[in-house]
DSSP file (Angstrom, degrees, kcal/mol; ACC not computed):
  #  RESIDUE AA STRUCTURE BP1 BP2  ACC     N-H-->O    O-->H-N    N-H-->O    O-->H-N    TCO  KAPPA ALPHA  PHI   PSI    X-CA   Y-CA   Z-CA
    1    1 A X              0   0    0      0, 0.0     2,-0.2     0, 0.0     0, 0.0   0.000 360.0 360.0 360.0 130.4   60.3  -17.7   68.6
    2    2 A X        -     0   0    0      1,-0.1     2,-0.1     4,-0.1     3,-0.0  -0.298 360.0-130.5  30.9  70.4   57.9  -16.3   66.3
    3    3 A X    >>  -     0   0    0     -2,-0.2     4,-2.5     1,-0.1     3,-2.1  -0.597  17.5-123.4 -88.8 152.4   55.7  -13.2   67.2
    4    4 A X  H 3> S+     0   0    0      1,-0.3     4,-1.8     2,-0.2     5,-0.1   0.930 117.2  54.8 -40.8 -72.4   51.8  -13.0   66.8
    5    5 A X  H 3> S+     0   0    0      2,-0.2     4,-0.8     1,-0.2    -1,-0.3   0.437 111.9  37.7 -48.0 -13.9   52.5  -10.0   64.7
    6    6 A X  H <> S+     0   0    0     -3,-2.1     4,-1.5     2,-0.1     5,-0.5   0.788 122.4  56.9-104.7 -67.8   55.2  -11.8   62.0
    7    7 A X  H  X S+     0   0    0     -4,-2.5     4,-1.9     1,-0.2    -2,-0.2   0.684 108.9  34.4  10.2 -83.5   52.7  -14.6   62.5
    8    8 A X  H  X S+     0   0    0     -4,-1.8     4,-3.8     2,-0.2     5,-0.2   0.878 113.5  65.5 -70.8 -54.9   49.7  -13.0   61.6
    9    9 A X  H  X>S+     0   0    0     -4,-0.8     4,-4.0     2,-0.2     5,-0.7   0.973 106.6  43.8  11.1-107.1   52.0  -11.0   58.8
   10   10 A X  H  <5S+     0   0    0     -4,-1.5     4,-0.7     1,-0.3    -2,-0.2   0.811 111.6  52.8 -52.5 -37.3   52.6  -14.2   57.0
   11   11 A X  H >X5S+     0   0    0     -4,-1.9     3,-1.7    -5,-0.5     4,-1.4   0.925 120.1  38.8 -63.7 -56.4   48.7  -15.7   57.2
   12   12 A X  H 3X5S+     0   0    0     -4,-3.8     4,-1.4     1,-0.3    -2,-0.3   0.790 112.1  46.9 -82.3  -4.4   47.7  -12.5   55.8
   13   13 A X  H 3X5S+     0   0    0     -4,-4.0     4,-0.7    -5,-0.2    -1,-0.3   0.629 111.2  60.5 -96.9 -14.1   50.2  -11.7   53.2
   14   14 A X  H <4<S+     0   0    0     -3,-1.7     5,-0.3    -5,-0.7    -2,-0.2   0.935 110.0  44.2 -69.8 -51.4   49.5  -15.9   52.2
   15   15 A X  H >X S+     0   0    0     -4,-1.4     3,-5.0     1,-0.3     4,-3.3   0.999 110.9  53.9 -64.2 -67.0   45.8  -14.8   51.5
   16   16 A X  H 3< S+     0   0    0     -4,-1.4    -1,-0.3     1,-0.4    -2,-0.2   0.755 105.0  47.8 -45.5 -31.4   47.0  -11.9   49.8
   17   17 A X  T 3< S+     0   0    0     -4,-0.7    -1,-0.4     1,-0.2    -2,-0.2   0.209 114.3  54.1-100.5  11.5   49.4  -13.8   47.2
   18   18 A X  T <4 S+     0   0    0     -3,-5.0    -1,-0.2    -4,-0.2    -2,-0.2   0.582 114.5  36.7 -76.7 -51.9   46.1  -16.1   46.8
   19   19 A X  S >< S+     0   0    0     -4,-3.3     3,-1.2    -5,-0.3     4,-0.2   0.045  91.5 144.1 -83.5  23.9   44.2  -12.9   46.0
   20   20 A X  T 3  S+     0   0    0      1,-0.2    -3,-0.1    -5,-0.2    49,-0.1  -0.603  78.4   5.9-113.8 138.1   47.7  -11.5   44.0
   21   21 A X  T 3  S+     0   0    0     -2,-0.2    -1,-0.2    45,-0.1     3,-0.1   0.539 108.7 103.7  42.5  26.6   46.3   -9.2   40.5
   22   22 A X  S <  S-     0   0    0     -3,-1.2    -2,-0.1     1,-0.3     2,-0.1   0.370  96.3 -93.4 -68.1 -14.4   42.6   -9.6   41.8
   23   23 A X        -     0   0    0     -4,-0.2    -1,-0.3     2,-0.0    39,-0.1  -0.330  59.5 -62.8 103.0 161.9   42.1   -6.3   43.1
   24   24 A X        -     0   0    0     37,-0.3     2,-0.5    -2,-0.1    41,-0.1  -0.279  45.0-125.7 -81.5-168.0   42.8   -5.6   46.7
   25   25 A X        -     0   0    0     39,-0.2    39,-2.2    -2,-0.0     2,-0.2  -0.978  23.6-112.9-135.2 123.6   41.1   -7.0   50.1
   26   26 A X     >  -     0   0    0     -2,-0.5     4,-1.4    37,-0.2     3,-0.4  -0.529  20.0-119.7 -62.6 138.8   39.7   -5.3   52.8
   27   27 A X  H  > S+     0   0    0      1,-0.3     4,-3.3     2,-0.3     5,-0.3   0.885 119.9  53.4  -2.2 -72.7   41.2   -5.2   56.4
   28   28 A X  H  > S+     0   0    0      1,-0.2     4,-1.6     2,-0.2    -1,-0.3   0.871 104.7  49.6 -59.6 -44.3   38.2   -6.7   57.4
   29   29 A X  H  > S+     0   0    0     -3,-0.4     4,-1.6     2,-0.2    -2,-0.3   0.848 117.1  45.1 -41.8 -50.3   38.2   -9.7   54.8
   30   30 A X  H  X S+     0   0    0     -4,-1.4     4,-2.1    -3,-0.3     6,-0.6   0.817 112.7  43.7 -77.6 -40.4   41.6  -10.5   55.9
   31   31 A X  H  <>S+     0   0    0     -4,-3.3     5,-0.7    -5,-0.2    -1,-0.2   0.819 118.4  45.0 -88.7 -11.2   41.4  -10.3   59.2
   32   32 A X  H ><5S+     0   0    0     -4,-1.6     3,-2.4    -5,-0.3    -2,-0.2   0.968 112.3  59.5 -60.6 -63.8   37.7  -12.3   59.3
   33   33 A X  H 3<5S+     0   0    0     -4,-1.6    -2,-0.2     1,-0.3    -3,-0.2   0.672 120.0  20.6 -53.4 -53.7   39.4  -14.7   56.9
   34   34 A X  T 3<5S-     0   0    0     -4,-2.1    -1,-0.3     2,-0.2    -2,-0.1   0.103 100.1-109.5-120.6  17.2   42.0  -15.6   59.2
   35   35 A X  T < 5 +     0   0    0     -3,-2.4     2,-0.4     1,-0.2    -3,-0.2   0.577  66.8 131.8  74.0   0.7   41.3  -14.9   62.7
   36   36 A X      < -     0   0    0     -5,-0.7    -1,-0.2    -6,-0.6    -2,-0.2  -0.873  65.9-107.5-116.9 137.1   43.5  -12.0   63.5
   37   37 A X     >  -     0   0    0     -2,-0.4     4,-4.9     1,-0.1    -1,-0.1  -0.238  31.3-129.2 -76.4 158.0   41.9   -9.0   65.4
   38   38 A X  H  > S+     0   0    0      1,-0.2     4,-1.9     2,-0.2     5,-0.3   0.644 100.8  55.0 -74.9 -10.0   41.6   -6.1   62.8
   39   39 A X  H  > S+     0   0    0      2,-0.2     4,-1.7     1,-0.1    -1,-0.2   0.950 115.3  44.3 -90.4 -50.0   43.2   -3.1   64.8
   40   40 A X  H  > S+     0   0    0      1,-0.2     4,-2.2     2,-0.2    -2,-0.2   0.917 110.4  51.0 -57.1 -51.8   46.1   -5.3   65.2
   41   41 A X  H >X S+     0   0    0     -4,-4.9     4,-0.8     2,-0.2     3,-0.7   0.997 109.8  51.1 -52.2 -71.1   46.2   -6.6   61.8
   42   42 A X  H ><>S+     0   0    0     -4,-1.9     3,-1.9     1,-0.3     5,-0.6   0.988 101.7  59.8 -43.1 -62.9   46.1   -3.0   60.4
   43   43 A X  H 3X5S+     0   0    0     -4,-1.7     4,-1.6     1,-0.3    -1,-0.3   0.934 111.7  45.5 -28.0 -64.4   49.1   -1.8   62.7
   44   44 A X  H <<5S+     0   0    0     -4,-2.2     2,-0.3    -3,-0.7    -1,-0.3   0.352 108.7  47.8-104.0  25.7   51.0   -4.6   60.8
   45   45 A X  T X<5S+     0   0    0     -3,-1.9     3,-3.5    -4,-0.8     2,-0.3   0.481 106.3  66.5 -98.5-101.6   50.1   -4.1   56.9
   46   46 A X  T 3>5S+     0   0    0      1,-0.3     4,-3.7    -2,-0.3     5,-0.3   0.170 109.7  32.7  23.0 -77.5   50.9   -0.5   58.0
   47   47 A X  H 3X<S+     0   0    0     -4,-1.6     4,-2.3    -5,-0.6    -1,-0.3   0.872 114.8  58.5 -56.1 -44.0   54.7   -1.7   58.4
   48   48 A X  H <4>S+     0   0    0     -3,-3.5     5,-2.3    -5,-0.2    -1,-0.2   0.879 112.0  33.6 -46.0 -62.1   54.3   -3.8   56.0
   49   49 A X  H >>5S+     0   0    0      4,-0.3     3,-6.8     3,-0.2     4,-0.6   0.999 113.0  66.8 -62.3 -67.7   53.2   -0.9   52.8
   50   50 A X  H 3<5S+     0   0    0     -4,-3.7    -2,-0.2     1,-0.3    -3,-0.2   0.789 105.2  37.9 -43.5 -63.1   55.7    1.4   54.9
   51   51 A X  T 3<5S-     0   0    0     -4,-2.3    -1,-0.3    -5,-0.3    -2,-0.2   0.505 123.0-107.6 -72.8   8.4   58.7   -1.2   53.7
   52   52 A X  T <45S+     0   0    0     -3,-6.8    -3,-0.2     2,-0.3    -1,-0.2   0.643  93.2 117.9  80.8  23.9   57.0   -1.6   50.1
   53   53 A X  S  <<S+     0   0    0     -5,-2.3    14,-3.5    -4,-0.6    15,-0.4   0.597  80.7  20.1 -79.7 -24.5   55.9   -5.0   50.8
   54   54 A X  E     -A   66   0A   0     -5,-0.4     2,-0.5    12,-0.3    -2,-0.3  -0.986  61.2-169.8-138.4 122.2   52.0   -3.7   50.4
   55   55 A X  E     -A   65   0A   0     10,-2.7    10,-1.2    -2,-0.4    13,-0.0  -0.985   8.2-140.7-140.2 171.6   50.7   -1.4   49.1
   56   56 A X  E     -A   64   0A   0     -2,-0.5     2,-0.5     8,-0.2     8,-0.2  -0.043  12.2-162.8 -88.5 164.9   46.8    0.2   49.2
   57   57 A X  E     -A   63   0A   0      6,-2.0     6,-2.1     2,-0.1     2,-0.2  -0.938  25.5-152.7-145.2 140.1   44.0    1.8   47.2
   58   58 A X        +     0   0    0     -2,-0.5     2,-0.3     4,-0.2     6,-0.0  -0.794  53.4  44.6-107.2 168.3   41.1    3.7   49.2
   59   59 A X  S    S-     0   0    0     -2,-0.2     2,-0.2     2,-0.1    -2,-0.1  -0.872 107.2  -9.5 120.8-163.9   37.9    4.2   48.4
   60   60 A X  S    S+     0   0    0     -2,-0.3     3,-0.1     1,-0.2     0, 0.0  -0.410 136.0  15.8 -66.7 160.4   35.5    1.9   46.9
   61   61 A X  S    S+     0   0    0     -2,-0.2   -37,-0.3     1,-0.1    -1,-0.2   0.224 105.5 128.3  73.1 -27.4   37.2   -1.2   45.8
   62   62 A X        +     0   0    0    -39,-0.1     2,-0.4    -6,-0.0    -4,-0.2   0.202  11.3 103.6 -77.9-170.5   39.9   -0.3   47.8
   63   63 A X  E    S-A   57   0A   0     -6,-2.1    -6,-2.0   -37,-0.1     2,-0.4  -0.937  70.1 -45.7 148.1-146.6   42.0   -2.1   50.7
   64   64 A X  E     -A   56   0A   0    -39,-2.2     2,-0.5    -2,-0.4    -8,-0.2  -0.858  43.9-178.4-123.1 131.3   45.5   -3.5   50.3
   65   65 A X  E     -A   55   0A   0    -10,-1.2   -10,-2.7    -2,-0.4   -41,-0.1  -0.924  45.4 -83.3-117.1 140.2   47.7   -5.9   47.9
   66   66 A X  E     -A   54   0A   0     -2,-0.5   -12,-0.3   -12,-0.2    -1,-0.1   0.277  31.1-154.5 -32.9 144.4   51.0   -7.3   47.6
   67   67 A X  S    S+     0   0    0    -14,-3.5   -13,-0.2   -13,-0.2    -1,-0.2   0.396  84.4  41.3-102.7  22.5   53.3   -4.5   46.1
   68   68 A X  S    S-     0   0    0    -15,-0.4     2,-0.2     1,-0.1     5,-0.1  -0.425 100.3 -85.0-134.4-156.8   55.4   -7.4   44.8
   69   69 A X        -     0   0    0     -2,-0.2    -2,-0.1   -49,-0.1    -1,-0.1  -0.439  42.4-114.5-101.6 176.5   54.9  -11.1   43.2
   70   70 A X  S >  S+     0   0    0      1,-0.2    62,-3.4    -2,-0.2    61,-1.8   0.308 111.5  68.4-100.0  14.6   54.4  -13.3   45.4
   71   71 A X  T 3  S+     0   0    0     59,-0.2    -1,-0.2    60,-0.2    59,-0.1   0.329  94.1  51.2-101.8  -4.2   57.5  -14.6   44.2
   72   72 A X  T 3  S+     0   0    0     -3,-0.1     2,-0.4     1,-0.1    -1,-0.2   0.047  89.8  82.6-136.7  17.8   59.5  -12.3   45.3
   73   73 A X    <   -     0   0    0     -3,-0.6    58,-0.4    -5,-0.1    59,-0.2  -0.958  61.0-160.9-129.2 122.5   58.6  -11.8   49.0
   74   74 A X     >  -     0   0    0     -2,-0.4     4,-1.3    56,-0.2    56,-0.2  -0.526  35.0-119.4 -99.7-176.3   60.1  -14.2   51.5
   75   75 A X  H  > S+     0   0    0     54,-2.2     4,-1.4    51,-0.8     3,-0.3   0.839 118.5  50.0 -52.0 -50.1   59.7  -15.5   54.8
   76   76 A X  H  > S+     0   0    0     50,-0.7     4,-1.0    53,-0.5    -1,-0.3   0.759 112.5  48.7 -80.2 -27.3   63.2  -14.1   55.9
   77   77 A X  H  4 S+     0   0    0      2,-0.2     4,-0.4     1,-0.2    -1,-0.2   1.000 116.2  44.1 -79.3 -48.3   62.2  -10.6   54.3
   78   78 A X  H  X S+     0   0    0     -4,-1.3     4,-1.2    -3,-0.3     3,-0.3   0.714 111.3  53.3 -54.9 -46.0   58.7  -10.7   56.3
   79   79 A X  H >X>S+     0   0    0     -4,-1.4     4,-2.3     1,-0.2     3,-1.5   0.997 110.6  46.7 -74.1 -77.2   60.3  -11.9   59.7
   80   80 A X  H 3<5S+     0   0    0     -4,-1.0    -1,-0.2     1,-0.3    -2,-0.2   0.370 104.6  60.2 -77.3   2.6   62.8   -9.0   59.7
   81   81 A X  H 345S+     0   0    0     -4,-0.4    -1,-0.3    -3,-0.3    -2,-0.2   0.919 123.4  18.8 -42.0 -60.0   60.4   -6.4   58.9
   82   82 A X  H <<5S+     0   0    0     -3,-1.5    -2,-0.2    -4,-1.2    -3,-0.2   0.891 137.7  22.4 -81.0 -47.8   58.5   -7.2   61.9
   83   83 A X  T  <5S-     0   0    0     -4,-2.3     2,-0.4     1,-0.4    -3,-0.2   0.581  94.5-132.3-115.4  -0.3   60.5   -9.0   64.3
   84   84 A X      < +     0   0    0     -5,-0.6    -1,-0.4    -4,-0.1    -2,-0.1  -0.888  57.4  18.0 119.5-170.5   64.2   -8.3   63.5
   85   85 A X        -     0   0    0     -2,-0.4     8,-0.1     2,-0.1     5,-0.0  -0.365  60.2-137.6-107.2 153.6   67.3   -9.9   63.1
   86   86 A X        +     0   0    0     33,-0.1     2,-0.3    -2,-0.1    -1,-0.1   0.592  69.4 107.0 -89.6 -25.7   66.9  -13.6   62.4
   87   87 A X  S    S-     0   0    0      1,-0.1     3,-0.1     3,-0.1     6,-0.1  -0.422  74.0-129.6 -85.5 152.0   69.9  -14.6   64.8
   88   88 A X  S    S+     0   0    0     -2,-0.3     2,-0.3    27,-0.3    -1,-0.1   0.798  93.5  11.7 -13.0 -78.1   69.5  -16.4   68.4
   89   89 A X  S >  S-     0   0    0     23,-0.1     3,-1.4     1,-0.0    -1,-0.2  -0.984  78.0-107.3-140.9 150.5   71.9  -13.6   69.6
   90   90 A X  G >  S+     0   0    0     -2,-0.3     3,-1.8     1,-0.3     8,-0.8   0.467  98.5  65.6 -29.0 -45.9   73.4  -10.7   68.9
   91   91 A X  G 3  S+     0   0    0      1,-0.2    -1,-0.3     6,-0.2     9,-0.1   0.367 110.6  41.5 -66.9   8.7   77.1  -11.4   68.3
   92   92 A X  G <  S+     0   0    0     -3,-1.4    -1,-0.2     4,-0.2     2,-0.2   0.344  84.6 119.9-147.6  31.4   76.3  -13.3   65.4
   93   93 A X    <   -     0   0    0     -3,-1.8     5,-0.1     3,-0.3    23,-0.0  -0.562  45.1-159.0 -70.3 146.6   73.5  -11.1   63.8
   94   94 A X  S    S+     0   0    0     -2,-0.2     3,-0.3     1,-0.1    -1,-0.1   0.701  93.8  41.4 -79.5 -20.1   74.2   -9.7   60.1
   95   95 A X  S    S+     0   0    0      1,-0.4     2,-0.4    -8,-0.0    -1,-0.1   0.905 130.5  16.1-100.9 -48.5   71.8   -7.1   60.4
   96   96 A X  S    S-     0   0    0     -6,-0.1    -1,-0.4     2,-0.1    -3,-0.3  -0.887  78.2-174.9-139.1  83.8   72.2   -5.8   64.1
   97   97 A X        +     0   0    0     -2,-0.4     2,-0.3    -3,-0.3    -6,-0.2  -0.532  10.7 171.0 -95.3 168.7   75.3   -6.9   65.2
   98   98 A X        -     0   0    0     -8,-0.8    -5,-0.2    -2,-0.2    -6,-0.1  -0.745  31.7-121.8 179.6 118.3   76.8   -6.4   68.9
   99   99 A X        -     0   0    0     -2,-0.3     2,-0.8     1,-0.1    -7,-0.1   0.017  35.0-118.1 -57.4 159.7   80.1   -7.9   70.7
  100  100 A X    >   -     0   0    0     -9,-0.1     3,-1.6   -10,-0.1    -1,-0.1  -0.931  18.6-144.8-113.3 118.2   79.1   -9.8   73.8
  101  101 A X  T 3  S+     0   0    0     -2,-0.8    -1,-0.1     1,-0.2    -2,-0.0   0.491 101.4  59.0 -82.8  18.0   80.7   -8.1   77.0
  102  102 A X  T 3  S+     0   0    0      2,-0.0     2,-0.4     0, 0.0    -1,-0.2   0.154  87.0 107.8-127.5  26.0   81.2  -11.0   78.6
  103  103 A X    <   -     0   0    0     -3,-1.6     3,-0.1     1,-0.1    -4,-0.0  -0.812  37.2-177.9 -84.4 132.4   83.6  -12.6   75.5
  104  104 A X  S    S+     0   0    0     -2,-0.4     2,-0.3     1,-0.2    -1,-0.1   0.355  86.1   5.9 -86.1 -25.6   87.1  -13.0   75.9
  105  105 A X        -     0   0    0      1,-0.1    -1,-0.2     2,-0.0     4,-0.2  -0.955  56.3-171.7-147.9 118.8   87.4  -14.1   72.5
  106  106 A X  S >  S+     0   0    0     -2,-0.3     3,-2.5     1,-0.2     7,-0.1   0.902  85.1  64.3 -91.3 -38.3   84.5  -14.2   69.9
  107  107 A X  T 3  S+     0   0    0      1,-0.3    -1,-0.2     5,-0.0    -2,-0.0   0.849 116.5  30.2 -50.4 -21.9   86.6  -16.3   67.1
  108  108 A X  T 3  S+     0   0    0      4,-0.0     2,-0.4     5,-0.0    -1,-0.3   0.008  90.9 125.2-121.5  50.6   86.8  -19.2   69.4
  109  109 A X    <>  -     0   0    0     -3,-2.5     4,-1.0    -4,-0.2    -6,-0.0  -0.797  46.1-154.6 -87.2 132.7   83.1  -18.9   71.7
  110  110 A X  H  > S+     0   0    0     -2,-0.4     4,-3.6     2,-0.2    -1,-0.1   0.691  87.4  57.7 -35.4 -52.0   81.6  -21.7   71.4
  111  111 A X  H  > S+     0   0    0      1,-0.2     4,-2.9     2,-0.2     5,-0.4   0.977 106.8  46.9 -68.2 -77.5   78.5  -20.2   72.1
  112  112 A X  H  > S+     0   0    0      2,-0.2     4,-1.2     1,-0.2    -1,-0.2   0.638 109.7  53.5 -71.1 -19.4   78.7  -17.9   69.4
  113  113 A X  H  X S+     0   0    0     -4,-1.0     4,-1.0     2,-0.2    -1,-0.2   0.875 112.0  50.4  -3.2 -78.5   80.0  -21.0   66.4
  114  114 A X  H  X S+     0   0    0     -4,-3.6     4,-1.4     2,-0.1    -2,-0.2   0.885 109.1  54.1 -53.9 -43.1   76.9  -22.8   67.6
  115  115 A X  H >X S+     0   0    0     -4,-2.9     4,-3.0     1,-0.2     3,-0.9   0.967 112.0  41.4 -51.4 -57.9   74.8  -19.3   67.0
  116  116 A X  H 3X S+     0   0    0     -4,-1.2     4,-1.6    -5,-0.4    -1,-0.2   0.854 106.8  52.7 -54.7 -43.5   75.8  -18.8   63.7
  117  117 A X  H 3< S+     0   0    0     -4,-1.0     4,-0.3     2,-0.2    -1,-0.2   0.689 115.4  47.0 -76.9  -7.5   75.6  -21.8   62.4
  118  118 A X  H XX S+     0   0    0     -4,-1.4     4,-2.0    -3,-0.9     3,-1.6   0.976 117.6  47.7 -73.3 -58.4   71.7  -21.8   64.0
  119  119 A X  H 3X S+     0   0    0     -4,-3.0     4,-1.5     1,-0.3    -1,-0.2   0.709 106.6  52.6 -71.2 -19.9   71.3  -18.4   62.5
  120  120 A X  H 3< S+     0   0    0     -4,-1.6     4,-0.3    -5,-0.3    -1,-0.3   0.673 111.3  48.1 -91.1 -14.6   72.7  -19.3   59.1
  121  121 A X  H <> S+     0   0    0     -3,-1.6     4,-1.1    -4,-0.3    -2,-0.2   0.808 110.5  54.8-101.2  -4.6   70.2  -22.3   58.7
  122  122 A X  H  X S+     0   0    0     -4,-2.0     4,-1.8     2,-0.2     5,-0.2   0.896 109.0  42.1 -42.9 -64.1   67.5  -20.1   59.7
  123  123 A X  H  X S+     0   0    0     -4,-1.5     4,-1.2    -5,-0.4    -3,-0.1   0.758 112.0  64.0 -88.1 -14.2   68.0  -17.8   57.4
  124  124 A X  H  4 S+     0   0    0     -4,-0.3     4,-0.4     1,-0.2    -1,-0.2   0.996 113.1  31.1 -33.6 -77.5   68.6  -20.6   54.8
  125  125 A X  H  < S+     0   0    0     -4,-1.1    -2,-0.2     2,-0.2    -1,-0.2   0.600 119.9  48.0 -80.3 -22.4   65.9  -21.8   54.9
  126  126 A X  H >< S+     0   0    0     -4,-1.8     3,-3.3     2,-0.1   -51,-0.8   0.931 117.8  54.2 -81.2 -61.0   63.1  -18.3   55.7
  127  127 A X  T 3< S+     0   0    0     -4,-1.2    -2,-0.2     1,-0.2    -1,-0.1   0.443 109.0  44.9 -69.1   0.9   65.2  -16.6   52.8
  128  128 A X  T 3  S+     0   0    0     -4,-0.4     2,-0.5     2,-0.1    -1,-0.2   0.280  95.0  72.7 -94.8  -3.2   64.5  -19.4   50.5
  129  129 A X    <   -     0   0    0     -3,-3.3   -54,-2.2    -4,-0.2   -53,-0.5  -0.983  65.8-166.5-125.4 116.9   60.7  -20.1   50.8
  130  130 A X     >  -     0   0    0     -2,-0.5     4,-0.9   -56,-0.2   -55,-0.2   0.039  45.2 -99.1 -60.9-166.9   58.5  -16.9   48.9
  131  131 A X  H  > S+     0   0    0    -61,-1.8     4,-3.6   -58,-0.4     5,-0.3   0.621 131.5  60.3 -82.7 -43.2   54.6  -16.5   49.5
  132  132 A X  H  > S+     0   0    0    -62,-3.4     4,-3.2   -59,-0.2   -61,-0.1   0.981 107.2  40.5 -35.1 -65.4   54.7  -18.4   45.8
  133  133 A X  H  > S+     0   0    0    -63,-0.2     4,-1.5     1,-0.2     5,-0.3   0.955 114.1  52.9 -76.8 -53.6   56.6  -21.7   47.3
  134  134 A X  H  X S+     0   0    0     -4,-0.9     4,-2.5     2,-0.2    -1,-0.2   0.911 112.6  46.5 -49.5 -58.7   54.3  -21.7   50.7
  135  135 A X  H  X S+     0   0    0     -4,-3.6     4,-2.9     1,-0.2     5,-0.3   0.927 110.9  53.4 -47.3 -44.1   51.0  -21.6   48.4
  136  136 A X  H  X S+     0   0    0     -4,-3.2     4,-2.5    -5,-0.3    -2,-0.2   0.918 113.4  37.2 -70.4 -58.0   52.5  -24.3   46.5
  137  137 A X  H  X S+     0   0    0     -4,-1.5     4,-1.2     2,-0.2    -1,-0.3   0.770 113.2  60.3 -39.2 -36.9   53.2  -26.6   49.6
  138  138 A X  H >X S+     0   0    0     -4,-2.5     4,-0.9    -5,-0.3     3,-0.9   0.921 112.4  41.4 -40.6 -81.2   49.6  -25.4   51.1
  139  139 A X  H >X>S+     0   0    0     -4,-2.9     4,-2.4     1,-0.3     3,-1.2   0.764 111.5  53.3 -54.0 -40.8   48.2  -26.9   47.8
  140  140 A X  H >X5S+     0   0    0     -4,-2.5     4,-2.5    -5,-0.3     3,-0.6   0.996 111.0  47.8 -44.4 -52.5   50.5  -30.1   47.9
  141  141 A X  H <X5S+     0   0    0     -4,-1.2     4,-2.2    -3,-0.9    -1,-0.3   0.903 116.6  46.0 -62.7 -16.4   49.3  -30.9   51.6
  142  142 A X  H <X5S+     0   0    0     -3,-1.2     4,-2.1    -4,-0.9    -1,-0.3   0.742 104.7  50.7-104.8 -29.3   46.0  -30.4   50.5
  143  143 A X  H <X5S+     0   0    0     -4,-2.4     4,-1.4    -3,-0.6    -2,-0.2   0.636 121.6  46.4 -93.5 -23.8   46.0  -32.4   47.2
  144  144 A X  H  X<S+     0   0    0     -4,-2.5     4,-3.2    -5,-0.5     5,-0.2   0.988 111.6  46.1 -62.4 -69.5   47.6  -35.3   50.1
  145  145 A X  H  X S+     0   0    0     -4,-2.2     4,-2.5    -5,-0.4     5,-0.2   0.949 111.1  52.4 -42.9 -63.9   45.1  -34.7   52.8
  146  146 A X  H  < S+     0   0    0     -4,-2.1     4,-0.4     1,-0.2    -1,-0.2   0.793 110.9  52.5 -66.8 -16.1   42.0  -34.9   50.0
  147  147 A X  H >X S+     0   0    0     -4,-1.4     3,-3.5     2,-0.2     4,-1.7   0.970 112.1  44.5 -74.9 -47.6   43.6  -38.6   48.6
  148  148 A X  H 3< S+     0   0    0     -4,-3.2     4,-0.4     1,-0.3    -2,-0.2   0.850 112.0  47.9 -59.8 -26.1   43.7  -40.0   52.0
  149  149 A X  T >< S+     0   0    0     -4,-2.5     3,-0.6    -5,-0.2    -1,-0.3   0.762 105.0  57.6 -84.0   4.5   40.7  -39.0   52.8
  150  150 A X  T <4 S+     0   0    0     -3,-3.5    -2,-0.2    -4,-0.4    -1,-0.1   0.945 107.2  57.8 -80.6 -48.7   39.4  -40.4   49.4
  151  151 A X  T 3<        0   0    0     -4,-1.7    -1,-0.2     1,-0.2    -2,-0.1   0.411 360.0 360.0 -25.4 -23.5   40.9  -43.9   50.8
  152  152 A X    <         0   0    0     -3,-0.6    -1,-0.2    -4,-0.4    -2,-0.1   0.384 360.0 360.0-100.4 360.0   39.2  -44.0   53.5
């Protein structure tokens, strides 16, 4: 599942690739903007800059902005900052791998077959949608939503 903190991540790094060669956004903007308390929200730009996903200006003016396009940060990149390896369980992570000590055999587990193949359409699909391709589906649902309601 998901955590608040990759969550919250991915709303505010969506604003940000809204906002992307605008200037930066304050902490406080973002975290108004979108609901997520601000102490917590800082804590995860923090992590964020640290892995050269963000980065800041202080001062007047200042706050934080993508250090990338928005085209060139994905879901999959954002999730394993924060949360980790992408797979179910360990024996068939790329990232953080680790035998399972209650295998006899890992080439024919079942268990671990089915895992892999979850964790390689996971990562299909997180390592294939940027901040770019989410706007662009926001705006689609939204250009949808305002005809139907136009119908109405």
């Amino acid at each position: 599942m998901l955590s608040k903190k990759a969550k919250y991540a991915l709303k505010a790094l969506l604003v940000l690739a809204e906002e992307y060669n605008q200037g930066p956004v304050l902490i406080s903007d973002l975290a108004e903007r979108e609901g997520i308390p601000k102490k917590f929200l800082e804590q995860i730009l923090l992590e964020l800059k640290k892995h050269g996903t963000l980065q800041s200006k202080k001062g007047k003016g200042g706050g934080y902005f993508l250090g990338k396009s928005p085209d060139a940060v994905t879901f999959g990149q954002v999730i394993r900052i924060l949360d980790g390896p992408l797979a179910p369980v360990s024996c068939v992570s790329q990232t953080s791998y680790q035998r399972c000590e209650e295998c006899k055999d890992e080439a024919t587990c079942g268990v671990q077959i089915v895992m892999k193949e979850t964790r390689d359409a996971i990562a299909t699909v997180l390592d294939g949608v940027t901040l770019a391709d989410a706007l662009k589906k926001k705006e689609r649902v939204k250009i949808k939503a305002g005809a139907r309601k136009a119908r109405k």
